[in-house]
C-alpha positions as CSV (number, residue, x, y, z in Angstrom):
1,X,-33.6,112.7,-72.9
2,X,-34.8,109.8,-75.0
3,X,-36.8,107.0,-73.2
4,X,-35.3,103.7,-74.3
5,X,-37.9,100.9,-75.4
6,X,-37.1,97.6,-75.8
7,X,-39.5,96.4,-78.3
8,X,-39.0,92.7,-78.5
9,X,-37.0,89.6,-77.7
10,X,-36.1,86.2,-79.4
11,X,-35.6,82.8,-77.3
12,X,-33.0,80.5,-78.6
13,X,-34.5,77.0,-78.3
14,X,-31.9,73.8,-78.9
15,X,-34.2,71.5,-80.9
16,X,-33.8,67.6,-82.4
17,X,-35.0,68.4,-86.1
18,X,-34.5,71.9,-87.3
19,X,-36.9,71.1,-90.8
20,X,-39.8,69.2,-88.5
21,X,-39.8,72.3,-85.9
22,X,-39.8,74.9,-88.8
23,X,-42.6,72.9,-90.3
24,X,-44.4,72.5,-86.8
25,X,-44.3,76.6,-87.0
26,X,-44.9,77.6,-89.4
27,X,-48.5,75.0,-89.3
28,X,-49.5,77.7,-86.3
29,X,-48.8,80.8,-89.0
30,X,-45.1,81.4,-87.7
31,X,-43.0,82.7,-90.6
32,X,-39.9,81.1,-91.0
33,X,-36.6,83.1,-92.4
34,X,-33.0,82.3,-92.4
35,X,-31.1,84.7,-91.4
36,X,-26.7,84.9,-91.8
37,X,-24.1,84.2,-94.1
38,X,-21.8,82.0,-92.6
39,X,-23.5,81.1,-89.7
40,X,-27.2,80.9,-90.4
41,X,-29.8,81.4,-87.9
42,X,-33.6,79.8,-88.4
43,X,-36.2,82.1,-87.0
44,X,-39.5,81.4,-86.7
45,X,-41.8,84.6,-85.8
46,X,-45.6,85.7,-84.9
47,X,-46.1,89.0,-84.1
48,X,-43.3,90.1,-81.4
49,X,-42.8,86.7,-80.5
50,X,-39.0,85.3,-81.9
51,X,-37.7,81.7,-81.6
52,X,-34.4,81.1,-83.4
53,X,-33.9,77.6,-83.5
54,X,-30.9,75.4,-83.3
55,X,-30.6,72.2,-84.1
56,X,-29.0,70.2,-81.5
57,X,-26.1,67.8,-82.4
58,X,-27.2,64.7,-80.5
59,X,-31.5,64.6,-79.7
60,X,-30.6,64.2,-75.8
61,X,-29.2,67.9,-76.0
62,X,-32.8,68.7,-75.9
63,X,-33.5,69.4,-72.3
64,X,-36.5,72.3,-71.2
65,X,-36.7,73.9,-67.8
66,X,-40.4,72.3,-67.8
67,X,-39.2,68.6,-68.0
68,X,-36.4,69.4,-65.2
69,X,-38.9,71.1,-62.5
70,X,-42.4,70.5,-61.9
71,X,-43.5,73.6,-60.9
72,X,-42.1,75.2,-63.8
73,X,-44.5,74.8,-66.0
74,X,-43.6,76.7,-69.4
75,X,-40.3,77.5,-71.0
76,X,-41.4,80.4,-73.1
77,X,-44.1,82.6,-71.9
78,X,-46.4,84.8,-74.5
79,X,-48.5,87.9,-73.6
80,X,-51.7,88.2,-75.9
81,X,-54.8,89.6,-76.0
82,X,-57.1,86.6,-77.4
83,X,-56.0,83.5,-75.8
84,X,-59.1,82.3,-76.5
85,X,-59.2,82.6,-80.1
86,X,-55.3,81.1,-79.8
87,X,-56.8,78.0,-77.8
88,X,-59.5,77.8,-80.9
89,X,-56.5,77.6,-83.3
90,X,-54.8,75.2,-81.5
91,X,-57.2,72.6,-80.9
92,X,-58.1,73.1,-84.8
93,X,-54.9,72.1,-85.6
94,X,-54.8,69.2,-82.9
95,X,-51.6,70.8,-81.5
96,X,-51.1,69.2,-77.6
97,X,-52.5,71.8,-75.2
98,X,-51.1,70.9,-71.5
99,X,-52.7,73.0,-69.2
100,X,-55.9,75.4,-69.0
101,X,-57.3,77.4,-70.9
102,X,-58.1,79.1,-68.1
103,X,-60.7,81.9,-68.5
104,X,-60.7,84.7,-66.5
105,X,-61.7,88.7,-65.8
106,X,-58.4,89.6,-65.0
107,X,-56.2,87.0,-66.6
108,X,-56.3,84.0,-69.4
109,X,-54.1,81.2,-69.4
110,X,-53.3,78.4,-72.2
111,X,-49.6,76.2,-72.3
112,X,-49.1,73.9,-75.3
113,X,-46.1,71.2,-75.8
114,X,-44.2,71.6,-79.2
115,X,-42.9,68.8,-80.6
116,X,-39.6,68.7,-78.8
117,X,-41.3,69.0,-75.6
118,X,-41.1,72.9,-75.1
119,X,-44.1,74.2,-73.0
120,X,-45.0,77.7,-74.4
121,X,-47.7,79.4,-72.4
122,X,-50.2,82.2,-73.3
123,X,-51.6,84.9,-71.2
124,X,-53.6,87.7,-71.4
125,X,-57.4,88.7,-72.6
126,X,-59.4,86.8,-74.0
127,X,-62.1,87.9,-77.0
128,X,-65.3,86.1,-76.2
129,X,-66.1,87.4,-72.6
130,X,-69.0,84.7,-72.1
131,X,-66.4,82.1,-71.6
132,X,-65.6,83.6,-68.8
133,X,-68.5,82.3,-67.0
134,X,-68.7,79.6,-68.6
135,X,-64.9,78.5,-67.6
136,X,-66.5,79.8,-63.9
137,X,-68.9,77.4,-64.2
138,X,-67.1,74.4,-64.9
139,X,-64.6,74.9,-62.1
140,X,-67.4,74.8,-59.5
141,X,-68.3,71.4,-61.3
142,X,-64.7,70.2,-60.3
């Protein structure tokens, strides 16, 4: 019997201005393809990760489940294995990181804000293992 894998998965995000959010993605390395004859579909992709984005017809369409509930603190969530060097990119390219990174042994944690308020988080290893204590460290400082 064949085991059945499901190797992926694409989140469909409502957004205020298709051209600035393709741009926004494709500044963190997401390619962007179009996708669809009569009814085309903008996808933006790095690695397994998928986003097809729809622009909205009126900006207050735009509602995330982050904005809505507090403890809900990401809309999309991303497994890697070098948060870390993900953090590194995204301060580089000044995008708005909202919570952590948080180092860890066991698991690593960074959530950024896109620019329609989205709140995509980032778990997994990390590469650089001495920021573990390090992120220790400072947390005892707290």
């Amino acid at each position: 019997m064949t085991k059945i894998n499901i190797e992926g998965s694409a989140f469909v995000m409502l957004v205020k201005n298709l051209e600035q959010t393709v741009q926004f993605y494709s500044k963190l390395g997401f390619k962007h393809e179009v996708i669809g004859e009569k009814i085309p579909h903008h996808h933006v992709s790095r690695g397994s990760l998928t986003l097809i984005l729809v622009e909205a017809r009126q900006e207050n369409e735009v509602k995330t489940i982050s904005s809505s509930y507090e403890e809900q603190y990401f809309d999309v969530y991303c497994y890697t294995n070098a948060v870390d060097l993900l953090t590194r990119e995204f301060t580089e390219k000044k995008v708005l990181i909202v919570r952590g990174p948080n180092y860890d042994n066991f698991w690593s944690e960074v959530t950024i804000r896109d620019i329609n308020g989205y709140q995509i988080s980032f778990g997994g290893g990390i590469v650089n293992k001495d920021l573990i204590s390090r992120s220790n460290k400072d947390n005892d400082n707290v």
